[in-house]
N, CA, C and O atoms as a printed pandas DataFrame, in Angstrom:
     atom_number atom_name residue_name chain_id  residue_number  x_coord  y_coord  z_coord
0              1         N          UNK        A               1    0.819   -1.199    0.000
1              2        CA          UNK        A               1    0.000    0.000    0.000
2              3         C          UNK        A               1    0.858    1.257    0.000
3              4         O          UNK        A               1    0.428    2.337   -0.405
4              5         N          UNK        A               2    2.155    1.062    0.497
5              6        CA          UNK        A               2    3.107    2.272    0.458
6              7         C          UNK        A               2    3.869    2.359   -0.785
7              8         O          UNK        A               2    4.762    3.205   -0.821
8              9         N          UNK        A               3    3.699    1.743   -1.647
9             10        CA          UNK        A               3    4.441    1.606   -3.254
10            11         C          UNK        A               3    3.406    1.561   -4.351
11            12         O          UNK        A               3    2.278    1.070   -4.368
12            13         N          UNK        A               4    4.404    2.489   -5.655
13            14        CA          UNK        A               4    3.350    2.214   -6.655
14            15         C          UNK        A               4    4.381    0.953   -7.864
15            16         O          UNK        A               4    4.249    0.583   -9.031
16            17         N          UNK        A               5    5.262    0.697   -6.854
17            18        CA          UNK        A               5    6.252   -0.111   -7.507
18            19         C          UNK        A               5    5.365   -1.815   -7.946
19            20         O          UNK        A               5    4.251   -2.073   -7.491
20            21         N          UNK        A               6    5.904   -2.494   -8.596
21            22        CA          UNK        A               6    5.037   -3.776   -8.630
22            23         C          UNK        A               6    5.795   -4.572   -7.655
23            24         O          UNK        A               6    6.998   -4.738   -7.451
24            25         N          UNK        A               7    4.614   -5.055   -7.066
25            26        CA          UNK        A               7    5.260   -6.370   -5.810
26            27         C          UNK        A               7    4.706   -7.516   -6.125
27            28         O          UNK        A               7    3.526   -7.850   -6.230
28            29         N          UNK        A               8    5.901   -8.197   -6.290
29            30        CA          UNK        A               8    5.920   -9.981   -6.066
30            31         C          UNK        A               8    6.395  -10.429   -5.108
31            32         O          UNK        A               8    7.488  -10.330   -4.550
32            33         N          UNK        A               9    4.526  -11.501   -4.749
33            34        CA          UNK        A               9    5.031  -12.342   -3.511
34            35         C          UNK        A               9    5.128  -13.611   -3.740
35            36         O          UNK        A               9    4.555  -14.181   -4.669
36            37         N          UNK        A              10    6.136  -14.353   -2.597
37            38        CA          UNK        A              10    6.888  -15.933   -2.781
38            39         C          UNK        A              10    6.279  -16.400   -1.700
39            40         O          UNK        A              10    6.768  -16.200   -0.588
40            41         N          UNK        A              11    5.260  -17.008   -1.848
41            42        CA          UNK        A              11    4.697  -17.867   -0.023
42            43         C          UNK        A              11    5.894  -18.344    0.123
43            44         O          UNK        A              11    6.623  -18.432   -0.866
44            45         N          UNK        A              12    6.355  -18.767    1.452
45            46        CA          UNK        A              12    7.071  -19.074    2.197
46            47         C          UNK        A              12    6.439  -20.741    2.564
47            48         O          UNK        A              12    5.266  -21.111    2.525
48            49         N          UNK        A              13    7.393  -21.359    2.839
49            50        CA          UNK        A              13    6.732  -23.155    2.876
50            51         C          UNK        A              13    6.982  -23.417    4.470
51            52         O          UNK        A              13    7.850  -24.069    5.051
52            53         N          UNK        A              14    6.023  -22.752    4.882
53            54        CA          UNK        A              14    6.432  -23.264    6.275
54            55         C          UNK        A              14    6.208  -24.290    7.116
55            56         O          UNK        A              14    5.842  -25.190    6.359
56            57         N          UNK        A              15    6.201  -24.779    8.392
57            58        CA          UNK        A              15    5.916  -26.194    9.195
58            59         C          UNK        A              15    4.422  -26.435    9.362
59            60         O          UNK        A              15    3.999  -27.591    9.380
60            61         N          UNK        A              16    3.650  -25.451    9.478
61            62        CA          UNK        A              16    3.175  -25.989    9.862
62            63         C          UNK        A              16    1.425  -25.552    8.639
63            64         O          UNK        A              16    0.380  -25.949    9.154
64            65         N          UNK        A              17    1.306  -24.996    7.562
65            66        CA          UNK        A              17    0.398  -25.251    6.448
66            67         C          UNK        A              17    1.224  -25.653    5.417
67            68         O          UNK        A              17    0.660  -25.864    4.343
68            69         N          UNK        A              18    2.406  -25.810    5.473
69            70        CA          UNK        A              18    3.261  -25.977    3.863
70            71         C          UNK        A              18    3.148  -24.690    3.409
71            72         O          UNK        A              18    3.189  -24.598    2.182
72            73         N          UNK        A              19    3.035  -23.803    3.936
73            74        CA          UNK        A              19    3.011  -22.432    3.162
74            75         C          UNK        A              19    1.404  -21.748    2.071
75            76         O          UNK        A              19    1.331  -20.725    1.391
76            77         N          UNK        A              20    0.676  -22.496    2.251
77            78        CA          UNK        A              20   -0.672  -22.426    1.956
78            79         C          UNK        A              20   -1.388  -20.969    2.850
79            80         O          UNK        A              20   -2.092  -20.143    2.268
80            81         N          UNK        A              21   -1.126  -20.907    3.954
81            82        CA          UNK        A              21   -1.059  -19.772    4.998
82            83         C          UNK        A              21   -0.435  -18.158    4.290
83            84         O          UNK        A              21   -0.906  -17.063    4.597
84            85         N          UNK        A              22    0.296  -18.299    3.659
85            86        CA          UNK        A              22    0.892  -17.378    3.039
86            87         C          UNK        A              22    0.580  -17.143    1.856
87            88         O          UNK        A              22    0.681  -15.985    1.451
88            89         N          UNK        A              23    0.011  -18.414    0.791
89            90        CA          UNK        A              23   -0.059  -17.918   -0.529
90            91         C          UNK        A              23   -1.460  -17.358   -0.518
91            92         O          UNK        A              23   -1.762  -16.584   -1.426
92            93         N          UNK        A              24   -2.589  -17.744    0.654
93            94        CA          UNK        A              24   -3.830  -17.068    0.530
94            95         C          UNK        A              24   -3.210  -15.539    1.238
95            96         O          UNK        A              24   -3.290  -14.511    0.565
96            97         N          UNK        A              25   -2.751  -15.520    2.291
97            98        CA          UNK        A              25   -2.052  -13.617    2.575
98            99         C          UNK        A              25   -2.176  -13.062    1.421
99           100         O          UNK        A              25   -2.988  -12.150    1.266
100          101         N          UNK        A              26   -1.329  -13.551    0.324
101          102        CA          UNK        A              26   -0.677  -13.058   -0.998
102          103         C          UNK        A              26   -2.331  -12.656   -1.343
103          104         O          UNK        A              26   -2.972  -11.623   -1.148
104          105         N          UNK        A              27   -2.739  -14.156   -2.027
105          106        CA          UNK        A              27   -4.177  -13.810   -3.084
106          107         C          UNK        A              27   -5.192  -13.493   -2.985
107          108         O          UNK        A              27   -6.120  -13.517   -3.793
108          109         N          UNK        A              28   -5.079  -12.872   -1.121
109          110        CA          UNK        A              28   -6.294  -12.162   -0.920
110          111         C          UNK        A              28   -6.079  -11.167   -0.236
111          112         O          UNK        A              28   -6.273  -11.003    0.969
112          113         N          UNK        A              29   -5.477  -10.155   -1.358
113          114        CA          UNK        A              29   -5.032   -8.671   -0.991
114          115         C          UNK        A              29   -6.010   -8.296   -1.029
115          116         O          UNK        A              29   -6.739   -8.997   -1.731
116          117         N          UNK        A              30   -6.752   -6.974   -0.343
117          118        CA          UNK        A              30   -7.783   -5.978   -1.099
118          119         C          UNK        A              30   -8.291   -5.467   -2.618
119          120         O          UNK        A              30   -7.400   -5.452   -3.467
120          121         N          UNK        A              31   -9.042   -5.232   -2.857
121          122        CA          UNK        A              31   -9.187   -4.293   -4.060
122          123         C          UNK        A              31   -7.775   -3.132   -4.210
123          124         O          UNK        A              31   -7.089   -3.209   -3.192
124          125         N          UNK        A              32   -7.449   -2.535   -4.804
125          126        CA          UNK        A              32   -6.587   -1.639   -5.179
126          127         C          UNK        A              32   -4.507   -1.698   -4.515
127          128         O          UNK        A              32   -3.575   -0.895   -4.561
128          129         N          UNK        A              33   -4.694   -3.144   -3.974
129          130        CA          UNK        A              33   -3.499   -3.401   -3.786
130          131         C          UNK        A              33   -3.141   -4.859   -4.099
131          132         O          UNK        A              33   -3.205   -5.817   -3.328
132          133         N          UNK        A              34   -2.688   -4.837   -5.590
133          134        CA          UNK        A              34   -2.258   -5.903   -6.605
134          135         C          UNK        A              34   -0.805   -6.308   -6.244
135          136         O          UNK        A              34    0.138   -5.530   -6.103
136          137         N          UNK        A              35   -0.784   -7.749   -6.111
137          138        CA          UNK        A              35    0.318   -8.508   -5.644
138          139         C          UNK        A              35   -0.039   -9.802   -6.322
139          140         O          UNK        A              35   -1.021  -10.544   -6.332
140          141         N          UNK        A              36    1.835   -9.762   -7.211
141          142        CA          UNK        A              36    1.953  -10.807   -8.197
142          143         C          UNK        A              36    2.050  -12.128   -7.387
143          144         O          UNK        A              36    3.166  -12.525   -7.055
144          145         N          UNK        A              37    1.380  -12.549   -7.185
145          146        CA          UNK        A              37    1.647  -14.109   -5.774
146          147         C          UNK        A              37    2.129  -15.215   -7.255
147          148         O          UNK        A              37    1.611  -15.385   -8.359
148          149         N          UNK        A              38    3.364  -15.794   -6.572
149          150        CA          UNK        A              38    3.532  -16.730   -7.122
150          151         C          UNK        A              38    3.700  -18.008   -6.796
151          152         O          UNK        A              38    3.367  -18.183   -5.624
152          153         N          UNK        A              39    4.138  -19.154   -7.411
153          154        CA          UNK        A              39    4.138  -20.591   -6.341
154          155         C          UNK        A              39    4.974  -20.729   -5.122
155          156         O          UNK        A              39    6.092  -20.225   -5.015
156          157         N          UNK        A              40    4.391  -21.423   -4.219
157          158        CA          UNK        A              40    4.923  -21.693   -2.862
158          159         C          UNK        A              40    6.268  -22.619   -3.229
159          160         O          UNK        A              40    6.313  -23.692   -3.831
160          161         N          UNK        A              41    7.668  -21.580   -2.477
161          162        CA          UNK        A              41    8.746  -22.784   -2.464
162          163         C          UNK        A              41    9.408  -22.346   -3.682
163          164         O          UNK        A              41    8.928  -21.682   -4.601
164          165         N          UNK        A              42   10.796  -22.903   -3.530
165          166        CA          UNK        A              42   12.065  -22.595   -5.097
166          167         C          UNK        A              42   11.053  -22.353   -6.226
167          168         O          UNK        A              42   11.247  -21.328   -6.878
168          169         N          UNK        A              43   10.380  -22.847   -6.447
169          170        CA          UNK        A              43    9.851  -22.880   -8.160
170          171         C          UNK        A              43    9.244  -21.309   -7.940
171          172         O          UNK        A              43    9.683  -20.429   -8.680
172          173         N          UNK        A              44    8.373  -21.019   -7.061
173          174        CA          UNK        A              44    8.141  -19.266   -6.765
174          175         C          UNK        A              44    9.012  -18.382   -6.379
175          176         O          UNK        A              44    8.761  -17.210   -6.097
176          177         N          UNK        A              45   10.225  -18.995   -6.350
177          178        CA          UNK        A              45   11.256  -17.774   -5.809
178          179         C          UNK        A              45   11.729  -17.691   -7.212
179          180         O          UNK        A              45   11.640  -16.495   -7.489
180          181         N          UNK        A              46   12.247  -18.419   -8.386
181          182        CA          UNK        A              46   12.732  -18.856   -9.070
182          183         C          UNK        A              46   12.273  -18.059  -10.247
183          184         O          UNK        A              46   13.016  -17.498  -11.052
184          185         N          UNK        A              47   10.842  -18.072  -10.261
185          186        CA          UNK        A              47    9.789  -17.484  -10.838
186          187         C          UNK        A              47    9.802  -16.259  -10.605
187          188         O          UNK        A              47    9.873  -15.634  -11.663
188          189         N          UNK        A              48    9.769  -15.642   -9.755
189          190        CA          UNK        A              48    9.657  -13.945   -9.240
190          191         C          UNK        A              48   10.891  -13.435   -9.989
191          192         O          UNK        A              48   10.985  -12.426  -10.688
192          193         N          UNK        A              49   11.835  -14.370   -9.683
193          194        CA          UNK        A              49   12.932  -13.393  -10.283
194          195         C          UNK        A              49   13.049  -12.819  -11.798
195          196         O          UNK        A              49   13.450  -11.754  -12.267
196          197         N          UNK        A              50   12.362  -14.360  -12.508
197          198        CA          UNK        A              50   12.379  -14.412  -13.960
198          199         C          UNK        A              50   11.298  -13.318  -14.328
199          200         O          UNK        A              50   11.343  -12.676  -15.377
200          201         N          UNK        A              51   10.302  -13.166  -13.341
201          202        CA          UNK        A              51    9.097  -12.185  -13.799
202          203         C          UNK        A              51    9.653  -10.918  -13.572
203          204         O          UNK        A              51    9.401  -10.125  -14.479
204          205         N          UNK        A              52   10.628  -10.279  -12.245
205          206        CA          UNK        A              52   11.094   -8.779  -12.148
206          207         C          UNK        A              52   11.973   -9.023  -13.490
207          208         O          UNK        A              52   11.983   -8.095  -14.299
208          209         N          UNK        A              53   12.607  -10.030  -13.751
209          210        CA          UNK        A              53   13.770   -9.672  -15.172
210          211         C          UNK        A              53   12.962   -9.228  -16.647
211          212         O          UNK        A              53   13.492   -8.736  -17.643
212          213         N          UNK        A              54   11.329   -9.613  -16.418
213          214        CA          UNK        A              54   10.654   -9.323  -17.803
214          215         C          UNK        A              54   10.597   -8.062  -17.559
215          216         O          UNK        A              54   11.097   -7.153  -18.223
216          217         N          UNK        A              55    9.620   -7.955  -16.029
217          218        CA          UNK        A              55    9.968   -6.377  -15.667
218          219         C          UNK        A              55   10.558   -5.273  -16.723
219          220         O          UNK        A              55   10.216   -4.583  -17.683
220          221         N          UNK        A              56   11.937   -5.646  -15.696
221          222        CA          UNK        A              56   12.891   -4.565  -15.942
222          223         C          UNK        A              56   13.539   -4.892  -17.218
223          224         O          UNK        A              56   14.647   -4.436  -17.498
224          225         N          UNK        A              57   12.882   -5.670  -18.002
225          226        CA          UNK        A              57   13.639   -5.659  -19.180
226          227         C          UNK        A              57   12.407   -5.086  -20.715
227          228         O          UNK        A              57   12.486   -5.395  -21.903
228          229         N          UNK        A              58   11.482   -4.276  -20.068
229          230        CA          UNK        A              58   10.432   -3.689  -20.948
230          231         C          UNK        A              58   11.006   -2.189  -21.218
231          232         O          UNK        A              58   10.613   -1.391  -22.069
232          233         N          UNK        A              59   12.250   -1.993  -20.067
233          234        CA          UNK        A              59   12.459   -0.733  -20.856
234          235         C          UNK        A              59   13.857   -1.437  -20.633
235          236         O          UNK        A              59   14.258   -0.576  -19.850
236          237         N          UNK        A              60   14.666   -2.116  -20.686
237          238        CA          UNK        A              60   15.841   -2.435  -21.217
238          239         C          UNK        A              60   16.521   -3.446  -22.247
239          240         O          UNK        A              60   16.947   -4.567  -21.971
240          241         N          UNK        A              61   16.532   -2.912  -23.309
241          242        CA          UNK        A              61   17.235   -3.681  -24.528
242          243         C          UNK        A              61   18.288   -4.414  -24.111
243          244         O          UNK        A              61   17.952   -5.380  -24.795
244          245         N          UNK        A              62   19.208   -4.767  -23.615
245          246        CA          UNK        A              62   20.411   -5.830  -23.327
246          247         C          UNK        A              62   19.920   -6.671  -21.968
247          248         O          UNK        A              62   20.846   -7.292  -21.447
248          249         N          UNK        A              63   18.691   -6.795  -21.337
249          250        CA          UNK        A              63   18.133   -7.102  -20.299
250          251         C          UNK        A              63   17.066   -8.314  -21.230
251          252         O          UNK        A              63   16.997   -9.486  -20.859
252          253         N          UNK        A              64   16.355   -7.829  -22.360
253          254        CA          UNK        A              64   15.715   -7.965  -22.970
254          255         C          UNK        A              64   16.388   -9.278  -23.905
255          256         O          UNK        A              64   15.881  -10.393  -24.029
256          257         N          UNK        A              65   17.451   -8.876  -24.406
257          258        CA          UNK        A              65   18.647  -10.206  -25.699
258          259         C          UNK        A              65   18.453  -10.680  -24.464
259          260         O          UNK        A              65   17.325  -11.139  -24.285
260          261         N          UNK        A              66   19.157  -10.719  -23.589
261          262        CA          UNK        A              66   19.623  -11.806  -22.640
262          263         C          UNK        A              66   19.086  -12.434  -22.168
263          264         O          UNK        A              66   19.684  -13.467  -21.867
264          265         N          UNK        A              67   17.315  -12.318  -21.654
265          266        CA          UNK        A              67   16.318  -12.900  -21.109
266          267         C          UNK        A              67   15.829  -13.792  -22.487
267          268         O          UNK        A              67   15.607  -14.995  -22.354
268          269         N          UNK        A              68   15.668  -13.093  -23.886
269          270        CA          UNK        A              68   15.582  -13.961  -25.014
270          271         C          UNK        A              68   16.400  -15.310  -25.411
271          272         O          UNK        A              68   16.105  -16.345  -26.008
272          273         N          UNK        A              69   17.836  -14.681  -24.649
273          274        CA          UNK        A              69   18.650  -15.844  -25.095
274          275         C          UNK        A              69   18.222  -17.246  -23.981
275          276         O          UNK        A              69   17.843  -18.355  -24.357
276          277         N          UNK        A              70   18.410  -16.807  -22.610
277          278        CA          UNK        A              70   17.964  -17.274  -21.700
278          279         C          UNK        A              70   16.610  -18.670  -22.214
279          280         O          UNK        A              70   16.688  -19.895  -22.307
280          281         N          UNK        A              71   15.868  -18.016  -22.361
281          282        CA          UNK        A              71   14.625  -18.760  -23.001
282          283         C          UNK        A              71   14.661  -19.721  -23.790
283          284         O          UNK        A              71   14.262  -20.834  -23.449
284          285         N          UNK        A              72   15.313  -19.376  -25.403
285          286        CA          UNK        A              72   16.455  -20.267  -26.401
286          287         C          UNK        A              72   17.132  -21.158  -25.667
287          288         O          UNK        A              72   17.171  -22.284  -26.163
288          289         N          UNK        A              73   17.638  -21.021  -24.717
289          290        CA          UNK        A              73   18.528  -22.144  -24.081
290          291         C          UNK        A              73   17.870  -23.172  -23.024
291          292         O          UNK        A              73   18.417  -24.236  -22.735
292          293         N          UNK        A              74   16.542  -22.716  -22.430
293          294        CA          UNK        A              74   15.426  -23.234  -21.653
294          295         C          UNK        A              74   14.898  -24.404  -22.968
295          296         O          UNK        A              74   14.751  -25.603  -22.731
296          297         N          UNK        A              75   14.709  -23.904  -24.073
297          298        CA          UNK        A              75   13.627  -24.736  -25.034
298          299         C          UNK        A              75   14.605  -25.276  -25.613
299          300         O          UNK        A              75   14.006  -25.911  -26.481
300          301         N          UNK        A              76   15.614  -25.475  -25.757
301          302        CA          UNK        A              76   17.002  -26.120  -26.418
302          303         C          UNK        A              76   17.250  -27.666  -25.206
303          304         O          UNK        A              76   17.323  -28.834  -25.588
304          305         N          UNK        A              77   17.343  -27.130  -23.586
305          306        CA          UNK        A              77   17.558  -28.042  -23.058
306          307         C          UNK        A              77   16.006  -29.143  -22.778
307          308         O          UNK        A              77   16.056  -30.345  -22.518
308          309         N          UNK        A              78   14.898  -28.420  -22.907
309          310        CA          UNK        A              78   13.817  -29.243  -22.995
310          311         C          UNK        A              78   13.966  -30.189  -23.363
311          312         O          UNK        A              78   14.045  -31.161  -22.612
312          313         N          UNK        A              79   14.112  -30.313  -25.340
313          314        CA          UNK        A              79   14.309  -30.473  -26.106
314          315         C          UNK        A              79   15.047  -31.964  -26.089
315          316         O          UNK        A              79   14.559  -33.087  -26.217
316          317         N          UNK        A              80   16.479  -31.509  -25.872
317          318        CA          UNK        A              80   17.270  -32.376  -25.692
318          319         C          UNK        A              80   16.742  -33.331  -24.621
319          320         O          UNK        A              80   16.725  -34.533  -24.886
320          321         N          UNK        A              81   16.203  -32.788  -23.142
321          322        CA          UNK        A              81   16.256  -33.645  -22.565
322          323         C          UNK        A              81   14.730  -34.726  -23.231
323          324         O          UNK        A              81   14.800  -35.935  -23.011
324          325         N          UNK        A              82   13.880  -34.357  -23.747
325          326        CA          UNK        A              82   13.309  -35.187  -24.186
326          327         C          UNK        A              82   13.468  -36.011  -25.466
327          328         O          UNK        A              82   12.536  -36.778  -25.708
328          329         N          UNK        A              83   14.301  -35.988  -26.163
329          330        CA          UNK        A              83   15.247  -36.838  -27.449
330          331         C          UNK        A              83   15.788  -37.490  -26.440
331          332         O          UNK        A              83   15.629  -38.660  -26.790
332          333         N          UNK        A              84   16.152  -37.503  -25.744
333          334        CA          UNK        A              84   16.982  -38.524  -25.199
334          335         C          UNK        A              84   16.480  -40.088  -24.251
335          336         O          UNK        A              84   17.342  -40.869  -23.848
């Protein structure tokens, strides 16, 4: 509520809901305070980061190749790993 910045949240996996406790915090913000909730645990931390890099790469061109290349090399190792 104190930012007009975009916030992404990572539930946290904790002892005692698995982190379920946190991802409803996240997805049941109010009306007029939007929060990118993403999956509970590495795959949502993992994720947030890749989403601030689209972010900040809408106004940056070499942020932008590199997240492209990034991707190319995601669908390259798919790929492979399923030929094999």
């Amino acid at each position: 509520a104190h930012t007009v910045l975009p916030v992404l949240g990572v539930p946290m996996q904790a002892w005692s809901l698995d982190g379920l406790d946190s991802l409803l915090a996240m997805a049941q913000m109010p009306r007029g305070i939007p929060v990118a909730t993403l999956a509970i645990g590495s795959a949502g931390a993992t994720n947030a980061a890749l989403l601030a890099i689209e972010i900040l790469a809408l106004s940056d061109p070499d942020l932008r190749h590199k997240l492209t290349e990034f991707r190319a090399a995601q669908a390259r190792d798919i790929l492979n790993t399923t030929l094999e």
